[in-house]
C-alpha positions as CSV (number, residue, x, y, z in Angstrom):
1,X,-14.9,115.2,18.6
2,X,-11.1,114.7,19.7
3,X,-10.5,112.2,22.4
4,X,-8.5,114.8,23.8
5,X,-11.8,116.8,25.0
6,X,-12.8,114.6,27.2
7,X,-9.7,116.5,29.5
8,X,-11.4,120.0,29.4
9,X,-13.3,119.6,32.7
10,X,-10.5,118.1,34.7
11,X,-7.1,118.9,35.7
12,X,-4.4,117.0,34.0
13,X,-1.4,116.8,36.2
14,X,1.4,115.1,34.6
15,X,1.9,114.9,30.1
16,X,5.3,112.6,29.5
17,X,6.7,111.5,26.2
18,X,7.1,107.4,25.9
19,X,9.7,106.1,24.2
20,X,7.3,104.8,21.1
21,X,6.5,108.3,20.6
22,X,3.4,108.6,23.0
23,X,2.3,110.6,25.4
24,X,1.7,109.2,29.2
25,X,-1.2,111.5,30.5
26,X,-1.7,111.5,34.4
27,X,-5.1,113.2,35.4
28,X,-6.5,113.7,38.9
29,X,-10.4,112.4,38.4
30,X,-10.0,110.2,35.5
31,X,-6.7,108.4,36.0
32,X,-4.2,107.3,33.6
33,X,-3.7,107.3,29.4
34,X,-1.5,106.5,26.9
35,X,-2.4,108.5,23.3
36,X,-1.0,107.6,20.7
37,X,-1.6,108.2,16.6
38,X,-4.7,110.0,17.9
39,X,-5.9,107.3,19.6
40,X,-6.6,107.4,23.5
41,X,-6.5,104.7,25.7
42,X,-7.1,104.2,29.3
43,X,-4.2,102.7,31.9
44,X,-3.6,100.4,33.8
45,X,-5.9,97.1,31.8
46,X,-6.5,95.9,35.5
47,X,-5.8,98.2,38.1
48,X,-5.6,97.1,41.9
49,X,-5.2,100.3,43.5
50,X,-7.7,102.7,41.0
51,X,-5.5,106.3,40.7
52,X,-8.2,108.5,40.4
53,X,-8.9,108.2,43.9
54,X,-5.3,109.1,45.0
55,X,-5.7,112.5,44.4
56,X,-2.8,113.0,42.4
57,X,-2.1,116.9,41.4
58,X,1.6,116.7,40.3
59,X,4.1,114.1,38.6
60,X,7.7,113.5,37.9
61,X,9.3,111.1,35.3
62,X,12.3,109.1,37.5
63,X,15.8,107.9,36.3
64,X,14.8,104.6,35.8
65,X,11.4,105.4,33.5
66,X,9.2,105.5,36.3
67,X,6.8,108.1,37.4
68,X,6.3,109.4,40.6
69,X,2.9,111.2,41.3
70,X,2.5,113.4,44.1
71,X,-1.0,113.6,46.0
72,X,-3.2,115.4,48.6
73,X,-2.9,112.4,51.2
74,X,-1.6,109.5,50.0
75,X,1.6,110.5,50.1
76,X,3.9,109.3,46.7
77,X,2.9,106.7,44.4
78,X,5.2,105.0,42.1
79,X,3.9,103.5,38.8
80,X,5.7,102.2,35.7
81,X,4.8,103.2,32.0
82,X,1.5,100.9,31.9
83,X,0.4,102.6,35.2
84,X,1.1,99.8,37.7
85,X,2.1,100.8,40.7
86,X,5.2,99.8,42.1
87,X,5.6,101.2,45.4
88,X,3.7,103.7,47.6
89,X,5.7,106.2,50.2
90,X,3.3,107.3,52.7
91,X,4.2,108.1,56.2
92,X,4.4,104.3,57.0
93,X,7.5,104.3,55.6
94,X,8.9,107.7,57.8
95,X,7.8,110.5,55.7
96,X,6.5,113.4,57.7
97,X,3.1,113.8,55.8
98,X,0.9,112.3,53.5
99,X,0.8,115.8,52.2
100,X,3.1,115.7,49.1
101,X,3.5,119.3,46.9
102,X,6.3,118.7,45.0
103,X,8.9,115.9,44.3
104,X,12.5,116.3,43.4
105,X,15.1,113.1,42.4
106,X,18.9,114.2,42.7
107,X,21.6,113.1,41.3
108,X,22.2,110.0,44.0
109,X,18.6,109.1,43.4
110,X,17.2,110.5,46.5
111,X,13.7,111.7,46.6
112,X,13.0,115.0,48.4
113,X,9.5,115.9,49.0
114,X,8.0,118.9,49.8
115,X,5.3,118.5,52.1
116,X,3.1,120.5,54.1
117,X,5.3,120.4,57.3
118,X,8.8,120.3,55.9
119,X,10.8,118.1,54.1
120,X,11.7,114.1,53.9
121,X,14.2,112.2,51.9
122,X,13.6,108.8,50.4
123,X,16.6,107.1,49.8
124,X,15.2,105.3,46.4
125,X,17.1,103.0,45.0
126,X,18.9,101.9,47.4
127,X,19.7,98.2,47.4
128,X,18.7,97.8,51.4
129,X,15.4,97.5,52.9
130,X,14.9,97.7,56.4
131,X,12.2,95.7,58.3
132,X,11.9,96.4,62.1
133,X,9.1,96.9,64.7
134,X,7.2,99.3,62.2
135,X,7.3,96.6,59.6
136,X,6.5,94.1,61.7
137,X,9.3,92.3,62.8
138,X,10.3,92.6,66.8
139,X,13.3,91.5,68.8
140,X,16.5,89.9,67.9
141,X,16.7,88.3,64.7
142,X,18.9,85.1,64.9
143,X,18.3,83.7,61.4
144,X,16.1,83.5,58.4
145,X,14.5,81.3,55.5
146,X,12.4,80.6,52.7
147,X,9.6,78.0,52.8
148,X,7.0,77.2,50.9
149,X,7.7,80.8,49.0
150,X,7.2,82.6,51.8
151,X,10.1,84.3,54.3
152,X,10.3,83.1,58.1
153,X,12.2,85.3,60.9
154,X,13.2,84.0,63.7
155,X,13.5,86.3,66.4
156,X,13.7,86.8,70.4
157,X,9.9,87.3,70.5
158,X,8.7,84.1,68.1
159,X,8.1,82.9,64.4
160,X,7.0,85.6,62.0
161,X,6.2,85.6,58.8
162,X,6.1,88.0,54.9
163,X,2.9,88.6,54.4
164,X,1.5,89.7,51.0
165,X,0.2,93.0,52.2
166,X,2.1,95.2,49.4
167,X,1.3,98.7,50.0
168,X,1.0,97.9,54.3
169,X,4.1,99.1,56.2
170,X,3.9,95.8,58.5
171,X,5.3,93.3,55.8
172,X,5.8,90.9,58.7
173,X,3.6,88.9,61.2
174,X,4.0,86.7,64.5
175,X,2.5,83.8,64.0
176,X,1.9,83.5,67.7
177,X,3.4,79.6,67.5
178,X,6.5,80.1,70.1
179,X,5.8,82.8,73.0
180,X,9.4,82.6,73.5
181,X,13.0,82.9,71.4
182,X,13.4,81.3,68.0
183,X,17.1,79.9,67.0
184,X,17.2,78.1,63.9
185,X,15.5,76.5,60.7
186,X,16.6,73.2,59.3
187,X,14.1,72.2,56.0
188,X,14.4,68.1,56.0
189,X,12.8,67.3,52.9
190,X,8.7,69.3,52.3
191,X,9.2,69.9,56.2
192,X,10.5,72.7,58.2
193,X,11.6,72.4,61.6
194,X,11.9,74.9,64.4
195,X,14.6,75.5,67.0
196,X,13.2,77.1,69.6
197,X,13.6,78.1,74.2
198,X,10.3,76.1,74.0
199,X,11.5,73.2,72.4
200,X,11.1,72.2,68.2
201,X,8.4,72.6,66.0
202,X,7.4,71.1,62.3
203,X,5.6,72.4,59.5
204,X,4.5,70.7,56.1
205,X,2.4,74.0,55.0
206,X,4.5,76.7,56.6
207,X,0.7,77.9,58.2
208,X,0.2,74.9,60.9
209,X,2.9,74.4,63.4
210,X,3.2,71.0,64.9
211,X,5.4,70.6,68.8
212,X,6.9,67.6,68.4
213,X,9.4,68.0,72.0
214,X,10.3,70.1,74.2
215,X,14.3,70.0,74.5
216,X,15.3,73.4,74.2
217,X,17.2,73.5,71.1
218,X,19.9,76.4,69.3
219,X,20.8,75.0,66.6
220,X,19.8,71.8,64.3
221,X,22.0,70.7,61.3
222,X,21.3,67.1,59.0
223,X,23.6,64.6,58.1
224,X,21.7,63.7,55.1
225,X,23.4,60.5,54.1
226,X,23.4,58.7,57.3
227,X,19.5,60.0,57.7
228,X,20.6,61.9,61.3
229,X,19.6,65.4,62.5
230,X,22.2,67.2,65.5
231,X,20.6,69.5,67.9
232,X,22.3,71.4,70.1
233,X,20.9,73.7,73.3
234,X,21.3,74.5,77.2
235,X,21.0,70.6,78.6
236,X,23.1,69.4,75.5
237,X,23.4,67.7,72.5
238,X,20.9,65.7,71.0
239,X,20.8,63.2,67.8
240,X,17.5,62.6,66.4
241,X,16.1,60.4,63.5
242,X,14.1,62.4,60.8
243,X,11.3,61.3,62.5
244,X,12.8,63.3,65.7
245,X,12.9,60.2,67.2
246,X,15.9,60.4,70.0
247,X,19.5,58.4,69.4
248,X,21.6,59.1,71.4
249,X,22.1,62.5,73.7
250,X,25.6,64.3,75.2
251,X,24.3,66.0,78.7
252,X,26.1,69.1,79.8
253,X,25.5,72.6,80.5
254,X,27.0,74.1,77.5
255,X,26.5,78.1,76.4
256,X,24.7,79.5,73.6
257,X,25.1,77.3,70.3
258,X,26.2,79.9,67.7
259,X,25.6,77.0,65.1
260,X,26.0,73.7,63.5
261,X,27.6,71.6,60.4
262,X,28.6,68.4,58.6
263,X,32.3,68.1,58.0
264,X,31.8,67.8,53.8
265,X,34.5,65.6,54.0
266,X,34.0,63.2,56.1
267,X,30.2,63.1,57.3
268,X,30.9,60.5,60.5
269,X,32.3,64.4,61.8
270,X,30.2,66.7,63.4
271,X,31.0,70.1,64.8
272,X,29.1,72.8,67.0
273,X,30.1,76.3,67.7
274,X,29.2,78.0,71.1
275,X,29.5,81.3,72.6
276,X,31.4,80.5,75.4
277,X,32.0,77.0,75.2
278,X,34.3,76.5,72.5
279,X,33.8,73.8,70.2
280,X,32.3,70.5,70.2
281,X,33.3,67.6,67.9
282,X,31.3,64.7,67.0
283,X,33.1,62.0,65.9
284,X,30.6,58.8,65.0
285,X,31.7,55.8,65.9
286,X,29.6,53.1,65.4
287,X,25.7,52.5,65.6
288,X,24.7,55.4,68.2
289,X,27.7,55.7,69.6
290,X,29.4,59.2,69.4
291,X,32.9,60.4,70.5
292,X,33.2,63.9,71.8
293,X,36.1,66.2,71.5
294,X,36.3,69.7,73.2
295,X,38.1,72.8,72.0
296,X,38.6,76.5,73.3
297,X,41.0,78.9,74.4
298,X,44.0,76.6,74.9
299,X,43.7,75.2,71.1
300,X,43.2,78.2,69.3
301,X,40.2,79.7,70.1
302,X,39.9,83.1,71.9
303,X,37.7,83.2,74.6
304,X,36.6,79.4,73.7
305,X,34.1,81.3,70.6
306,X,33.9,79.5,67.5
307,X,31.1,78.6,65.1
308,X,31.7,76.5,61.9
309,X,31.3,77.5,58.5
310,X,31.0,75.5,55.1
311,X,32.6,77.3,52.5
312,X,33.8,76.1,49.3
313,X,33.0,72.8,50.1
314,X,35.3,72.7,53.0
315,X,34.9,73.1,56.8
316,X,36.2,76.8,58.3
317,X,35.6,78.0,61.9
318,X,34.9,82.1,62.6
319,X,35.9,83.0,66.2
320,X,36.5,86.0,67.9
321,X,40.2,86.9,66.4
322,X,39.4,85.7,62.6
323,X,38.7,82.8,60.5
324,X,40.8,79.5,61.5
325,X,41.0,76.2,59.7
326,X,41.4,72.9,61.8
327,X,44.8,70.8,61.8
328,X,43.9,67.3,63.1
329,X,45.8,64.7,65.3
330,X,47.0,62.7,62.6
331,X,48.4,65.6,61.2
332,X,49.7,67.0,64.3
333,X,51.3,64.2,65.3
334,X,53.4,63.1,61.7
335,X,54.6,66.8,62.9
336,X,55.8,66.5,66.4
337,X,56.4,62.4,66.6
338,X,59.8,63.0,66.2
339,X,59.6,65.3,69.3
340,X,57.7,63.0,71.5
341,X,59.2,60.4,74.2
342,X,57.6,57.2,73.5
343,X,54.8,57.4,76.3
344,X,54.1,60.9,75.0
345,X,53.4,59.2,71.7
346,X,50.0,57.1,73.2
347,X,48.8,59.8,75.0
348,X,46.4,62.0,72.6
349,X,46.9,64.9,74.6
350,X,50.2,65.7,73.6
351,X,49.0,66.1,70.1
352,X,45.2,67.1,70.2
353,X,44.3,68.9,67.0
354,X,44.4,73.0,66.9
355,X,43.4,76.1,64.7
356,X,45.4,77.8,62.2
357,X,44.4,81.3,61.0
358,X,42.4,80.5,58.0
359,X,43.6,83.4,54.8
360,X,40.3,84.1,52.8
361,X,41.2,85.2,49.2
362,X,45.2,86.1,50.7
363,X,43.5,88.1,53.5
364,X,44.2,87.6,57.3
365,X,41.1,89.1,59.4
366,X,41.4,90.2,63.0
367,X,38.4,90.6,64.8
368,X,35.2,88.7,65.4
369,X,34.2,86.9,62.5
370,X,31.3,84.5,62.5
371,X,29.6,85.0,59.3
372,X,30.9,83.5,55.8
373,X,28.5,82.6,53.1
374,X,29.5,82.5,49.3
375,X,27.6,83.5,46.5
376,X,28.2,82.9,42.7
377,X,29.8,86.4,42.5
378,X,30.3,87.3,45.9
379,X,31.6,86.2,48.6
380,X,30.0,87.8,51.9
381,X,31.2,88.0,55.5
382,X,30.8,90.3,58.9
383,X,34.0,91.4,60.3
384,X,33.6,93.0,63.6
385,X,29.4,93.5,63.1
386,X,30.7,95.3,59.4
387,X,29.7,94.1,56.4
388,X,31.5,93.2,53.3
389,X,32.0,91.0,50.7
390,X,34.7,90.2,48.0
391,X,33.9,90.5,44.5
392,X,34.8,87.4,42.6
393,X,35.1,89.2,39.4
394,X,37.4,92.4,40.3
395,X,39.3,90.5,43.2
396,X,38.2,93.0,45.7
397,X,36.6,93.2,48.7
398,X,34.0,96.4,49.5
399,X,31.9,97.5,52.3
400,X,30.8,101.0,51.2
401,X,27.7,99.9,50.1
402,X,27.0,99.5,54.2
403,X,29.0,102.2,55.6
404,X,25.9,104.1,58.0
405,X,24.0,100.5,59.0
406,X,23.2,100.4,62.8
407,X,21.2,97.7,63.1
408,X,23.5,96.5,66.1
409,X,25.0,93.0,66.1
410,X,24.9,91.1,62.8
411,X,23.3,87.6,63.8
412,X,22.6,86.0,60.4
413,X,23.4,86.1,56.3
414,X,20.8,83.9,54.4
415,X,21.2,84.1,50.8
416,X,18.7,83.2,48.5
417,X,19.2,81.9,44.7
418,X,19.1,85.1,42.9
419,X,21.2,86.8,44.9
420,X,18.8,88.4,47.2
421,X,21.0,88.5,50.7
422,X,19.0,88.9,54.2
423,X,20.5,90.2,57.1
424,X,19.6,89.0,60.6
425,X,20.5,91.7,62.7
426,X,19.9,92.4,66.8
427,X,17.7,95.3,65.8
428,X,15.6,93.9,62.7
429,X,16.3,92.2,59.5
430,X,17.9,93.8,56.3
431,X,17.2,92.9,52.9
432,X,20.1,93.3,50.4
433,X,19.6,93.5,46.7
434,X,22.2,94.5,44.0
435,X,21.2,97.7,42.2
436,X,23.4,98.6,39.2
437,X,21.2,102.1,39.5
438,X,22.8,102.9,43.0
439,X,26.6,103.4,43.0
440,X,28.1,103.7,46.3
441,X,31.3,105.6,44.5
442,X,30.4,109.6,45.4
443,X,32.1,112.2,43.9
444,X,31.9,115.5,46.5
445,X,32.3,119.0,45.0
446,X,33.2,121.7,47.0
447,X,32.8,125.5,46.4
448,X,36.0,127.7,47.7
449,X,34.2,131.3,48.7
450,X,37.6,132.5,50.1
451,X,41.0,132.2,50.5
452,X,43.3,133.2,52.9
453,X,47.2,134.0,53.6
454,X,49.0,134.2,56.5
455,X,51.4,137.3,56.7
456,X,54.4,135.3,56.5
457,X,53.4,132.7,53.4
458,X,53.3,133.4,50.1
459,X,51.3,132.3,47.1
460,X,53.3,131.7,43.9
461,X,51.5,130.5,40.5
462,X,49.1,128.4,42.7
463,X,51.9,126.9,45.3
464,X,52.1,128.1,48.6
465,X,55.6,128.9,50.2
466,X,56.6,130.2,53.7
467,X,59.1,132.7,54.8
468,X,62.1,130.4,54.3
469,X,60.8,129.4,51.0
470,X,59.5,125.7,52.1
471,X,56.6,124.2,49.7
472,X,53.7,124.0,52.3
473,X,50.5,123.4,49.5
474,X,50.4,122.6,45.8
């Protein structure tokens, strides 16, 4: 008997040609099967999600070799060529029914489904996900990390977590560790700590959350060579051991701390970047002994915003008017000494240290601009809650791939190894991968039904004209 008979009872939905010359056969009650050279075999070798109980009754072969089946209420399910599945669009994701009839890819990629009450687009392909309160993830998201292989989110409303449900739409759960806002992440050797309203937490596992104070913290950086962690929050600045052990603390009623870094080149400096309060310089001067500068409006900073950023292994500030770069005292005063009376000369004031625009890649930003973080092929940054980044290979910067995001004010960029780029964000988190199938270049036709002349122009071999004989159109 041919192994091809076993199909006579059952409706096969879906008969696509491999690129070895066999034929992919999708079927409703029996699942999936590659033939080939007259022999039959069933797909996948170990399925987790068995396709015969989908209900499958239609298929389409995708750009990118996949297949997507369509099915009587479990919406679209997308499998590769040995019948794994690789993603399932249901209504969890937005679609309006789990009713699919028919499936249609166009020429951007898009997926258009028919369904039983009207029609949804999937935007497939494209290099963003988004996660919010559907997927899990509530509040404000202030930054991100990975731990232990597994993404944390700190948001207004706690510590969540990526959990390993694939096919779930909540990717994301709160851990229920902090009932209050989370700030930061700072991993000091197999630990992670927590900057949190309710103080900091520790983890070795990245499942059991240890309190170990309760000092409000924003922000926590580590000067790894002198063994020191910085904290900064609403009562002030603290110094810790990596045992979180207090050194030395800085009272005062500062705003928000936007962030926190080592100077790379010279680690005895330490600056923090507030909302409202300017900047704060740590200078260390001996034992636990810490001087402390203060900068703001008067030296260069709008509205006293700033937050530090390390980029190519120098120290930049983003503030509310662009990117700046510091000039010191020494520097400043080898400039203006010859300016200064004697007595002005041993008074620091008269040549405190300011900030210079900062040019990234020969290009002066205006606008808020807190965010910097470079890549090995890209550089990325937030320019007025826009996102961008310039391409180290064509020497040009782009934002089209994120014209249409409204995910409010852009809070964090964490960039992971292989180039995956999350995006903290006041109204979820984003996740950017590159996707050589998505182009954000568009090429719009348009179909001219009619064409019209006023009484007093005139068309001439394609070039309009008006009554004095003036080129108005070519």
């Amino acid at each position: 008997m041919d192994d091809t008979e076993i199909f006579a009872d059952y409706g096969v939905f879906g008969v696509h040609q491999l690129a070895d010359d066999s034929l992919f056969i999708i079927t409703q009650e029996l699942g999936l099967f590659k033939w080939q050279a007259g022999g039959l075999r069933r797909l996948p070798d170990d399925p987790d999600k068995p396709i015969d109980q989908l209900g499958v009754f239609g298929s389409v072969r995708l750009y990118d070799g996949d297949f997507a089946l369509n099915t009587f209420g479990n919406g679209v399910v997308v499998i590769n060529e040995n019948g794994e599945i690789q993603h399932i669009l249901d209504r969890n994701i937005g679609i309006r029914s789990n009713i699919v009839q028919h499936i249609y890819q166009d020429r951007d990629l898009n997926l258009w489904l028919a369904l039983e009450n009207g029609i949804s687009k999937v935007n497939y392909h494209s290099p963003m996900s988004y996660f919010d309160e559907k997927a899990g993830v509530e509040g404000n998201v202030q930054t991100v990390i990975r731990f232990k292989d597994q993404i944390f989110v700190a948001t207004s409303h706690g510590l969540y977590v990526q959990t390993n449900q694939r096919y779930s739409a909540r990717r994301f759960k709160n851990l229920e560790i902090v009932g209050d806002q989370v700030w930061d992440f700072l991993e000091v050797g197999d630990e992670l700590l927590v900057a949190s309203a309710n103080g900091i937490f520790k983890s070795k596992d990245g499942n059991t959350f240890q309190q170990v104070n309760y000092v409000a913290s924003n922000t926590l950086c580590l000067d790894s060579i002198n063994n020191r962690i910085f904290s900064g929050g609403p009562k002030g600045i603290t110094v810790y051991d990596k045992k979180l052990r207090v050194l030395w603390e800085h009272a005062n009623n500062y705003s928000t701390f936007l962030g926190s870094a080592i100077d790379p080149t010279d680690p005895s400096i330490v600056w923090l970047g507030t909302s409202r309060s300017g900047l704060i310089r740590l200078s260390w001067i001996e034992d636990a002994k810490y001087e402390v500068e203060e900068y703001g409006d008067f030296d260069g900073l709008l509205d006293n915003l700033g937050v530090p950023i390390i980029y190519c292994d120098s120290i930049v500030f983003g503030a509310k008017d662009g990117l700046f770069y510091f000039v010191n005292e020494d520097i400043m005063f080898e400039e203006l000494k010859e300016q200064l009376t004697l007595e002005e000369r041993e008074d620091p004031a008269f040549f405190k240290g300011i900030f210079e625009p900062y040019a990234l890649h020969d290009s002066l930003f205006t606008g808020q601009l807190l965010l910097l973080t470079e890549g090995k092929s890209r550089t990325w940054y937030c320019n007025e809650s826009k996102i961008g980044f310039y391409d180290h290979q064509t020497d040009q910067f782009q934002n089209r791939p994120f014209w249409g995001i409204n995910y409010g004010r852009i809070n964090e960029f964490y960039l992971e190894d292989d180039g995956v780029l999350w995006i903290g964000a006041a109204e979820g988190l984003i996740r950017y991968e590159k996707n050589a199938l998505k182009r954000s270049e568009s090429q719009f036709y348009s179909l001219i039904r009619n064409v019209r002349i006023p009484r007093s122009d005139t068309l001439f071999n394609g070039v309009f004209v008006d009554s004095q004989g003036e080129l108005i159109m070519q």
